[in-house]
C-alpha positions in Angstrom: 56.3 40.1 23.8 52.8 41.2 23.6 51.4 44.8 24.7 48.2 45.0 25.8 46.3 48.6 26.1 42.4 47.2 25.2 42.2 47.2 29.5 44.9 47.6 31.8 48.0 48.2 30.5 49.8 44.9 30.6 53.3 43.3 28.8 53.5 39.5 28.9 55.8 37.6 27.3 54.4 34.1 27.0 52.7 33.1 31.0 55.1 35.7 32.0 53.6 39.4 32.5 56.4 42.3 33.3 56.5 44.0 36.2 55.0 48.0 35.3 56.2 50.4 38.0 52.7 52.6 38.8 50.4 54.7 36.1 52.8 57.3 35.0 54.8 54.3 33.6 52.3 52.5 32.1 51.0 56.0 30.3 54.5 56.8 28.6 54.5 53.0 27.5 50.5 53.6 26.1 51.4 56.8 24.8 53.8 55.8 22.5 52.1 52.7 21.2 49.4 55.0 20.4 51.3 57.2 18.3 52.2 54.4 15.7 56.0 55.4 15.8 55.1 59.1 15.8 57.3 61.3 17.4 56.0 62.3 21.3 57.3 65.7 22.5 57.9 66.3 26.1 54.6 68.7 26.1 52.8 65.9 24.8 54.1 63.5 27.7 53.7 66.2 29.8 50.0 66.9 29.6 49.1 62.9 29.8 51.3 62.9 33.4 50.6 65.5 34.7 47.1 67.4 33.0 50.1 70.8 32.3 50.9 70.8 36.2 54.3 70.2 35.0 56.3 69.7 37.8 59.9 71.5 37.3 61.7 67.5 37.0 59.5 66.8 34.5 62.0 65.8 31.7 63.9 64.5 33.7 61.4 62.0 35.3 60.4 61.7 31.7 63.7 60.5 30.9 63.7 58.4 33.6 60.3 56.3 32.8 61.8 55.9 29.3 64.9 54.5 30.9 63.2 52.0 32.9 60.6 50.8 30.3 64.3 50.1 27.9 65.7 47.9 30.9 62.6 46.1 31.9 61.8 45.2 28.4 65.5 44.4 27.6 65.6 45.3 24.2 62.1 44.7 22.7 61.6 48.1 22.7 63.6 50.7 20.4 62.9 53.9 22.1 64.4 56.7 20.4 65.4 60.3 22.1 65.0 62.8 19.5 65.2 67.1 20.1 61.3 67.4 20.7 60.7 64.4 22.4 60.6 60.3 22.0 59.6 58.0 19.3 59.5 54.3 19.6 59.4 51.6 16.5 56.2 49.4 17.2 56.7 47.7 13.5 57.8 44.6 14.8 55.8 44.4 18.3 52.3 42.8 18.9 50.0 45.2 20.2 46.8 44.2 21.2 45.0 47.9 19.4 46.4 47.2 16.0 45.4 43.9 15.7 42.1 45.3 16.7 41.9 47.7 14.1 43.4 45.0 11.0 40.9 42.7 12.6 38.1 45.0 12.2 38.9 46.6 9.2 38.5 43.2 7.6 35.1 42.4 9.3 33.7 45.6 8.2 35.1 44.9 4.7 33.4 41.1 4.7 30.5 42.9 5.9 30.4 45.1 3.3 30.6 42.0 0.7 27.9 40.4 2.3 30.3 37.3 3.6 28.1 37.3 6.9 29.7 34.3 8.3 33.6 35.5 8.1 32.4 38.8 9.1 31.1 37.4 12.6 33.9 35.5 13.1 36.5 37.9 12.4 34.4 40.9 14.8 34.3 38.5 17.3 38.0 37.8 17.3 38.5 41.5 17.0 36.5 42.1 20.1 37.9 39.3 21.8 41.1 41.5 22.6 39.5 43.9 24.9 39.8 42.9 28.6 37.9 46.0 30.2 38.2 49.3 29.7 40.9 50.5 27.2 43.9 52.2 29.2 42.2 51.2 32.9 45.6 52.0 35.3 46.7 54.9 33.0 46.7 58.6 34.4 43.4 60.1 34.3 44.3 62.3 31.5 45.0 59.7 29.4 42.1 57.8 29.4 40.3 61.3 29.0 41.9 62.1 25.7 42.4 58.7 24.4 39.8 56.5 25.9 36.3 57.9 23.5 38.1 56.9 20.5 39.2 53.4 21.3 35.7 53.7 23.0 34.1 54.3 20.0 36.3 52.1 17.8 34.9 49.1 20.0 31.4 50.0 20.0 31.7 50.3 15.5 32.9 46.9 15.7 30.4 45.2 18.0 27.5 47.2 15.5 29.1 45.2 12.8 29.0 42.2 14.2 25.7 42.5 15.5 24.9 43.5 11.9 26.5 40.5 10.8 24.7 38.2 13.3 21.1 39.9 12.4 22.1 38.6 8.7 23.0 35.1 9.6 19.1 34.9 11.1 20.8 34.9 14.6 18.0 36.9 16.3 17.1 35.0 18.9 20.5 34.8 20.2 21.0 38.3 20.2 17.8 39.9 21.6 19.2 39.5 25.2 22.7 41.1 24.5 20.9 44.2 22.7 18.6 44.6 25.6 21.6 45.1 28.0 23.9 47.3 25.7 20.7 49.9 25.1 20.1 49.9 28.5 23.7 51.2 28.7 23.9 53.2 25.6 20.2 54.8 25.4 21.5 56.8 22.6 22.8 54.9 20.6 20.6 54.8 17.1 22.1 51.9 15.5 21.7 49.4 18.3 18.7 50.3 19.5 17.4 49.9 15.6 19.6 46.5 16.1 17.4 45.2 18.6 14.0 46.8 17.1 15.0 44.1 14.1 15.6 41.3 16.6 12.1 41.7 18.5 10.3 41.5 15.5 12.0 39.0 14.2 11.4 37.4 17.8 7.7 37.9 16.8 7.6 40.7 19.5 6.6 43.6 17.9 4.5 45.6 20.3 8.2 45.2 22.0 10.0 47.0 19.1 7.4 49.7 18.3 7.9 50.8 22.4 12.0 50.7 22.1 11.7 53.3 19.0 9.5 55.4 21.0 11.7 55.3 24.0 14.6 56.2 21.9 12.8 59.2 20.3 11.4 60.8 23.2 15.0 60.4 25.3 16.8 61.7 21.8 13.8 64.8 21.9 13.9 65.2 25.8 17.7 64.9 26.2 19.3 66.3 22.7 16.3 68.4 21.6 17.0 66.2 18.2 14.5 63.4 16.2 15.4 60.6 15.5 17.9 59.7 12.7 17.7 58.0 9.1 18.6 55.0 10.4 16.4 54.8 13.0 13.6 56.4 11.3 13.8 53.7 8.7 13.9 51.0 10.9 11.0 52.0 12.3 9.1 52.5 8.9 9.7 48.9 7.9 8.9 47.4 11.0 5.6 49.3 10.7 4.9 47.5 7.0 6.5 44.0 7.5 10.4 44.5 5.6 12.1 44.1 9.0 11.4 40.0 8.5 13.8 37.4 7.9 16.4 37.9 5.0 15.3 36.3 2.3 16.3 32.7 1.7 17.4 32.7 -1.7 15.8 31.4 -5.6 16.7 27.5 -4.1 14.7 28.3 -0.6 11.7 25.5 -0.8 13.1 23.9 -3.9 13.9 20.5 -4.6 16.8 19.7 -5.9 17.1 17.9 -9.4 20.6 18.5 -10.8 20.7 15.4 -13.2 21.6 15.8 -16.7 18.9 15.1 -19.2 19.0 11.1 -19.6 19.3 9.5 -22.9 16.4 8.3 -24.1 18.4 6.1 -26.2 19.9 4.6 -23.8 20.5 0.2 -24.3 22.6 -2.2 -22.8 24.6 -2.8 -19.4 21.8 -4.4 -18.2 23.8 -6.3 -15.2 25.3 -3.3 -13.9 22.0 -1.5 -13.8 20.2 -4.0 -11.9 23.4 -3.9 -9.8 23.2 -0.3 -9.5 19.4 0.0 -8.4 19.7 -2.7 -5.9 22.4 -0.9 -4.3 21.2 2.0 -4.1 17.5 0.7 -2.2 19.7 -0.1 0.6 18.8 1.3 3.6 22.1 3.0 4.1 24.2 2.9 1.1 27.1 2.3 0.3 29.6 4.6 -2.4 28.8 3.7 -5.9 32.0 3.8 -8.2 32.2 3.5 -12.1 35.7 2.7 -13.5 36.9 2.1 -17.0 38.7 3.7 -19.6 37.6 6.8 -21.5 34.8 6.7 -23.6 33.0 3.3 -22.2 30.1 5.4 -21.1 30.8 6.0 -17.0 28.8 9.2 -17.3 26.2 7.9 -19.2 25.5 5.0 -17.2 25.5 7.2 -13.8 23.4 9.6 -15.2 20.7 6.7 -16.3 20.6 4.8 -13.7 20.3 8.2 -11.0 17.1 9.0 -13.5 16.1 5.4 -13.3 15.6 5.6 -9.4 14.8 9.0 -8.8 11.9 8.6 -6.7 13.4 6.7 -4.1 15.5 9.9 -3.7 12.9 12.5 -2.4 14.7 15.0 -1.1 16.4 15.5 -4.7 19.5 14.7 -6.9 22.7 16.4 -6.7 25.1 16.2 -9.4 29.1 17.8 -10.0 31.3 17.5 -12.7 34.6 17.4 -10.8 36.8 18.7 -13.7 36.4 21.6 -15.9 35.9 21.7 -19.4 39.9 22.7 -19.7 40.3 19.8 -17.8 41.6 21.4 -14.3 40.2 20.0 -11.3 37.4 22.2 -9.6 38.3 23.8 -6.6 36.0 22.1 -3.9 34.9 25.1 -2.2 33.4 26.2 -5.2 31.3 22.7 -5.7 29.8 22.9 -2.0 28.7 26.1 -2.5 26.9 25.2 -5.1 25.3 22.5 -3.3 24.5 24.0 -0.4 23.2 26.7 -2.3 20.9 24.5 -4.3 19.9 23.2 -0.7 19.0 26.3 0.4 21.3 28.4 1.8 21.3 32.1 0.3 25.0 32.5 -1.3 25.5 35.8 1.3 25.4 33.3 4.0 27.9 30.9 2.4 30.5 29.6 4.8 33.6 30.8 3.9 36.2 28.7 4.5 36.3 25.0 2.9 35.9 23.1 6.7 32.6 25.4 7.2 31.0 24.5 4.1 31.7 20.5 4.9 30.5 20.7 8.4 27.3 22.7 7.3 26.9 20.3 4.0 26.8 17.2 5.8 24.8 18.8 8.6 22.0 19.4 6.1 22.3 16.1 4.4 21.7 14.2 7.7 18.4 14.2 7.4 17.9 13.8 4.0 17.4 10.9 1.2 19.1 12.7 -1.7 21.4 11.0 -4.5 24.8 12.7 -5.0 26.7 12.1 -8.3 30.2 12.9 -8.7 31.4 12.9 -12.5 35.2 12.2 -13.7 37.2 11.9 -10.4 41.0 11.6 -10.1 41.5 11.4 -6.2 39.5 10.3 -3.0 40.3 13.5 -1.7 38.1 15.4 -4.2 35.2 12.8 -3.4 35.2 12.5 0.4 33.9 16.0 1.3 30.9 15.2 -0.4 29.9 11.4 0.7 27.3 11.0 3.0 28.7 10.3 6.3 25.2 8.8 7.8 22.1 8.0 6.7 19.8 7.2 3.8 21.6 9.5 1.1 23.4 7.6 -1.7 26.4 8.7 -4.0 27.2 7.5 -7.5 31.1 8.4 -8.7 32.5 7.9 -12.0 36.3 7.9 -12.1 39.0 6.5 -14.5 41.3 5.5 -11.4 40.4 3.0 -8.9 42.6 5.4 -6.2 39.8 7.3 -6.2 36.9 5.1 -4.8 36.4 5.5 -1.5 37.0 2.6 1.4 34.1 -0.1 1.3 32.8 1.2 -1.5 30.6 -1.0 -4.8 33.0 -1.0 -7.8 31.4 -1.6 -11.1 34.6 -1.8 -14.0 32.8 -1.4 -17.5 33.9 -3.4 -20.5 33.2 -2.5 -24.2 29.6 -3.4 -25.0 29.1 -7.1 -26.0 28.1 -7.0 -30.2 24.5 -7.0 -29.8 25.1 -4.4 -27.2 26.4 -2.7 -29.6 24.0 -3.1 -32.3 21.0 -2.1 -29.8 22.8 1.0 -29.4 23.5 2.4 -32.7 19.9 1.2 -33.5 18.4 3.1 -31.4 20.5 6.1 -32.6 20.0 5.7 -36.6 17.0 3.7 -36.7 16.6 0.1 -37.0 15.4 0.3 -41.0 18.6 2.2 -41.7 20.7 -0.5 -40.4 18.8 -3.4 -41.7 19.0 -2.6 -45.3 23.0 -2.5 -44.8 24.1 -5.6 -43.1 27.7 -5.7 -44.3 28.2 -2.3 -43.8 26.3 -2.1 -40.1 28.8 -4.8 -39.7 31.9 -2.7 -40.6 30.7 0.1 -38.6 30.6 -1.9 -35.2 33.4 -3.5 -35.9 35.8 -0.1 -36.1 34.1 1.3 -33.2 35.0 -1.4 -31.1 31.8 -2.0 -28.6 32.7 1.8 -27.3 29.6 3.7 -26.6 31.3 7.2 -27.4 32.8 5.9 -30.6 29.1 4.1 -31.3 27.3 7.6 -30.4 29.5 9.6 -32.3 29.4 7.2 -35.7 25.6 7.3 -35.3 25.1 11.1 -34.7 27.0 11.0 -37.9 24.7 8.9 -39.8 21.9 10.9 -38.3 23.3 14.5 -39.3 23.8 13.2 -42.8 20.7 11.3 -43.8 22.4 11.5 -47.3 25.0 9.0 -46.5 25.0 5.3 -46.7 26.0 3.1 -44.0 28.3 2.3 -46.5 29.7 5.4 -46.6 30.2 6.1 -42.8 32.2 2.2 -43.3 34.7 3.6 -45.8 35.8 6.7 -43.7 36.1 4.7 -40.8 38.1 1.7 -42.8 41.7 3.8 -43.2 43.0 3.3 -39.7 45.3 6.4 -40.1 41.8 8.5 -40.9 39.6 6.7 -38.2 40.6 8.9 -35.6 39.8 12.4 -37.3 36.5 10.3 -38.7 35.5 9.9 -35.2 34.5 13.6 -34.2 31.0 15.0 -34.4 29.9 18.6 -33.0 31.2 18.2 -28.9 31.9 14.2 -29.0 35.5 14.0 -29.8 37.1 10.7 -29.4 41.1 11.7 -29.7 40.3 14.9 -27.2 38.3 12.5 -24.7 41.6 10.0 -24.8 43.6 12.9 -24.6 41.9 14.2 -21.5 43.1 10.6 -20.1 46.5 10.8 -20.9 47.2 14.3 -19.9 46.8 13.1 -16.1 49.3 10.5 -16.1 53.0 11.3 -15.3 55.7 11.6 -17.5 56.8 8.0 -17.6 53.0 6.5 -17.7 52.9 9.0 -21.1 56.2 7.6 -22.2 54.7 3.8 -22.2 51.7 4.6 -23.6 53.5 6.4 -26.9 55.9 3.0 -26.9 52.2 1.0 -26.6 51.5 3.1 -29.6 54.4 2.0 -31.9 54.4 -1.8 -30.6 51.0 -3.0 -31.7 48.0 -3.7 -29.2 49.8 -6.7 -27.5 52.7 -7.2 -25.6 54.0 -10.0 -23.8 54.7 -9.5 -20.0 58.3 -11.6 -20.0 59.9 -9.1 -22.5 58.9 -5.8 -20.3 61.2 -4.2 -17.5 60.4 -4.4 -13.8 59.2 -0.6 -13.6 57.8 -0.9 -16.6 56.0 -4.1 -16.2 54.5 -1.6 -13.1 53.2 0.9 -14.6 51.7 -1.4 -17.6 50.0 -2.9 -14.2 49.0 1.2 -13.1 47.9 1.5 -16.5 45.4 -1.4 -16.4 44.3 -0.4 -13.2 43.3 3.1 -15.2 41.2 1.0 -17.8 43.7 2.1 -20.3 45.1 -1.7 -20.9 43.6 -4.9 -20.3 45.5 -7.8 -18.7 44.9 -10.8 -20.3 47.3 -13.6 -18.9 50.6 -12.9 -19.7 49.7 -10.5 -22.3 48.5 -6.7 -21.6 45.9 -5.6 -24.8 45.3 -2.2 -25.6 41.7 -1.6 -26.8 42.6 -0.6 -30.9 40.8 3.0 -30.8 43.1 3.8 -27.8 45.7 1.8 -29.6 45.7 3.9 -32.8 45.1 7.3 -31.0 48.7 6.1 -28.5 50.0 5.5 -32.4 49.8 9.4 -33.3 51.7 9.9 -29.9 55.0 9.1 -31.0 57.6 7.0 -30.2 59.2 8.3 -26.6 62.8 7.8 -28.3 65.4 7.9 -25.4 62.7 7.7 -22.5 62.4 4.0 -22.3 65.0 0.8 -22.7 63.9 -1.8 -25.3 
C-alpha cells in the first residue's frame, strides 16, 4: 500500500484507493506517519482533532479512529496502544513524505558535488510526489502546525532544482516558472535572485535590475529589513557581468586532436593503408577494424593512417585506449566522459548515468566529421557506444578478436611484414649504413624477429641505445632460443608481457592449448587433434594467435617459444 500526505490524505493500494471515513480520520492516520514511529499521546491527538476543545469521549473516539484505520487497512498497519498514547511502525510502508525527503536529500547532495544533471532529475522526481497542498482534508489544526514545514521542505527542494537547472544553462526555460513563483512568494530571496540570473542570462537586464529593486523596497516597506547576502550579491554581479553563462570548460572552442604522436619511422603495409584512406573518404563510413595477433603493429598502423588523413577530419580526432595499462577493461562511462568532455561539455555538466552520456555523445557527433579510434578491444559491446550512428564521422578499431568488429564493418587481418618489409623498418630505425656494413648479421636479426614490427622495434631501439654494439652482437643474443625472449625487452616494449596480455583473456582451456602448443613444436596436424580441441585451435586462429594453413595449424615461433615457457598443462588435455 502506498500513503500519501504531500495533498490530500490518500491510501491506494495499486488502482485501488481506501475508503477514509472524514478529516478526523485522515489526521490520526497523518499524524502518525509524521511522527516516524514516535510515540503520539492522547494530548498530542487531542490538540490536532480538536484545537484542546477536548470533547469528554475523546479517548474513546480516539480509540475508535485507531480501530477503524487497523480494519480498513487489514493489517498493513501495526498500530500500537501504549500508556501515553499510540505508535505505529512505518519501516516497512511507502509514504509518499519520506521518499520526498531521501529524494531530496540526495539532490541537494548531487547538487552540492556539482553533478547538475542527476541533481535535476532526482528534484524533479522528488517534487513530483506532491499533489496539492500537503495534508489538504486534514483538520485545520493539523495543517496549521504541520503544513509550514512540509511547506518549506518543498519550496528548499524546488530552489535546488532551479539551482540545478540555472547550472545546466537552462534559463530560458525557467524565466517563465520564476516569474509566477515570485509573484506568489515576493519574499522569497533566493528565487527572486533565481530569476534575476535567468533575465540576464535571457539578455534582459533592465528586467533583473527592476525585480531586485522590487524585492528590496517590499523586504524595507513590509519587514523594515535590507536585502540579504544572497540577494545582495546577486545583484552586485549582475551589475559587473559574473551573472553570465557558467563557464564552458578548458575544451570549450577546442578542437579535438587526441592522436598519439605518429612514428615517423613508420614503413611498410602499404596495401592496407591505401585500403584504409579510401575507406575512410567515403561519404558515410563504414567501421574500420584491425585484427591480428599481438605485436603485428594494429596500434601502430591505426594511429598512422588517422595522422595520414587528418584533414579530412575537421571537426577533430578522438582516440581511447579501451584497456588499462593492468590490463582491465575501462569502464565506459569513464571513456565518454572524456570524450564529451574534450567536445566541450564542462565535466560539472557530465551526464551521469551511462545511457545519458551515449544519447548526448552521439547527439553531438551528428553533426560532426570527426575520426574516432578505439585501441585493443575484446567485445562489440565496449565499441558500439562509441560508433557513429549517422553521418560523415569515421571510426578506426584495433582488436585481437574478430567478436569484436562490429556488423558491416571493413576487416583488415595483418600478417608479419614481408622481408623487405622488414628490412625498411629496422632501417629506418638503426640507420641504413649500420645495416649495410653487416649483411650476415642484418640477416640474422630479421630472421629471429620473425617480420613482427614489435619484435623489429624493440631489436632496433636496442641497436640504437647501444651504439657500441655490433649488429653482430644484437644476432648472438637473439640466436639462443631459450634467451630470445628475455633479449627481446627494451625500456616499455616488452615482447613476453605484450603476449602475455593476449593470453591472460582467454579461458582456461584456450590457456591450456596454447601451453600444449608450446611443448609440441609450431605445427600440428589437424587429423591427430580432438573435436573441442580442434575448436578452439579454430578460436585460436580466429584470435591471430595460430595460422591455419591446410590441414596444419602454425604458431608464429616468437609466440611459439614464449607458449614454450608456459608449461605443459599436464592432466588438462587428452593426447
Amino acid at each position: 500500500m502506498e500513503f500519501r500526505i504531500l495533498g490530500p490524505i490518500r491510501v491506494t493500494d495499486g488502482d485501488h484507493e481506501e475508503a477514509l471515513r472524514g478529516a478526523k480520520q485522515r489526521t490520526v492516520l497523518a499524524t502518525l506517519l509524521l511522527a516516524g514511529g514516535r510515540v503520539v499521546s492522547d494530548e498530542q491527538l487531542t490538540e490536532r482533532l480538536w484545537d484542546w476543545h477536548r470533547p469528554a469521549t475523546a479517548s474513546a473516539q480516539i480509540y475508535t479512529y485507531v480501530s477503524r484505520l487497523r480494519k480498513l487497512l487489514r493489517g498493513e498497519l501495526v498500530i500500537n496502544r501504549l500508556t501515553t498514547g499510540y505508535q505505529m511502525n512505518i519501516d516497512d510502508l511507502d509514504c509518499d513524505h519520506v521518499r520526498f525527503e531521501e529524494l531530496s536529500q540526495a539532490g541537494a547532495e548531487a547538487l552540492r558535488d556539482g553533478r547538475y544533471t542527476e541533481a535535476a532529475a532526482v528534484l524533479r522526481r522528488a517534487l513530483g510526489l506532491w499533489r496539492g497542498r500537503a495534508l489538504e482534508d486534514a483538520t485545520a489544526r493539523l495543517i496549521e502546525m504541520e503544513g509550514p514545514r512540509l511547506q518549506e521542505a518543498r519550496m528548499t527542494a524546488l530552489e535546488a532544482r532551479i539551482e540545478a537547472d540555472l547550472a545546466l544553462g537552462r534559463h530560458r526555460q525557467l524565466t517563465a516558472e520564476l516569474t509566477g513563483l515570485v509573484a506568489s512568494n515576493p519574499l522569497r530571496e533566493r528565487l527572486r535572485a533565481q530569476l534575476m540570473t535567468a533575465l540576464y542570462r535571457c539578455d534582459r537586464q533592465a528586467e533583473a535590475v527592476a525585480a531586485y529593486h522590487e524585492g528590496r523596497t517590499l523586504l524595507v516597506e513590509e519587514l523594515g529589513v535590507d536585502p540579504g547576502r544572497e540577494l545582495t550579491e546577486t545583484y552586485q554581479q549582475l551589475l559587473t557581468g559574473a551573472l553570465a553563462l557558467p563557464r564552458a570548460g578548458a575544451w570549450s572552442g577546442v578542437t579535438p586532436a587526441m592522436l598519439p604522436r605518429d612514428l615517423g619511422d613508420f614503413t611498410g603495409r602499404e596495401p592496407e593503408r591505401a585500403s584504409i584512406a579510401a575507406w575512410l573518404r567515403a561519404k558515410s563510413p563504414e567501421p574500420i577494424v584491425i585484427t591480428g595477433m599481438p605485436g603485428i603493429g594494429k596500434t601502430m598502423l591505426a594511429v598512422h593512417a588517422a595522422h595520414a588523413d587528418a584533414t579530412s577530419f575537421p571537426d577533430g580526432h578522438l582516440f581511447a585506449e579501451l584497456h588499462s595499462p593492468a590490463d582491465q577493461p575501462r569502464r565506459l562511462e569513464e571513456v565518454l566522459g572524456g570524450f564529451l568532455v574534450a567536445l566541450g561539455t564542462p565535466p560539472q555538466m557530465l551526464p551521469t548515468g551511462l545511457d545519458w552520456r551515449i544519447q548526448l555523445y552521439r547527439s553531438l557527433l551528428a553533426t560532426k566529421r570527426m575520426l574516432i579510434v578505439l585501441d585493443d578491444a575484446e567485445t562489440l559491446e565496449q565499441v558500439q557506444p562509441f560508433l557513429p550512428t549517422s553521418g560523415p564521422s569515421a571510426a578506426i578499431i584495433t582488436t585481437q578478436t574478430p567478436a569484436a568488429a562490429p556488423p558491416g564493418s571493413r576487416v583488415l587481418n595483418l600478417d608479419p611484414l614481408t622481408p623487405q618489409q622488414a628490412r625498411e623498418l629496422l632501417g629506418a630505425i638503426v640507420g641504413e649504413r649500420r645495416l649495410q656494413a653487416e649483411q650476415q648479421a642484418t640477416g640474422e636479426v630479421l630472421r629471429y624477429c620473425g617480420g613482427m614490427p614489435m619484435a623489429l622495434r624493440i631489436a632496433g631501439a636496442r641497436l640504437v641505445a647501444n651504439p657500441g654494439w655490433r649488429v653482430a652482437d644484437l644476432a648472438d643474443r637473439l640466436h639462443p632460443v631459450d634467451r630470445r625472449m628475455d633479449e627481446l625487452h627494451a625500456g616499455d616494449l616488452d615482447l613476453r608481457q605484450r603476449l602475455q596480455r593476449g593470453y591472460s583473456r582467454l579461458d582456461v582451456a584456450h590457456q591450456a592449448v596454447m601451453r600444449r602448443l608450446g611443448q609440441s613444436g609450431t605445427t600440428v596436424r589437424d587429423e591427430y587433434i580432438a573435436v573441442d580441441v580442434a575448436q578452439i585451435l579454430d578460436e585460436l586462429t580466429e584470435r591471430g594467435l595460430l595460422n591455419a594453413a591446410g590441414p596444419r595449424y602454425r604458431m608464429h615461433e616468437l609466440m611459439y617459444l614464449w607458449a614454450n615457457g608456459l608449461g605443459d598443462p599436464v592432466g588438462e588435455l587428452s593426447s
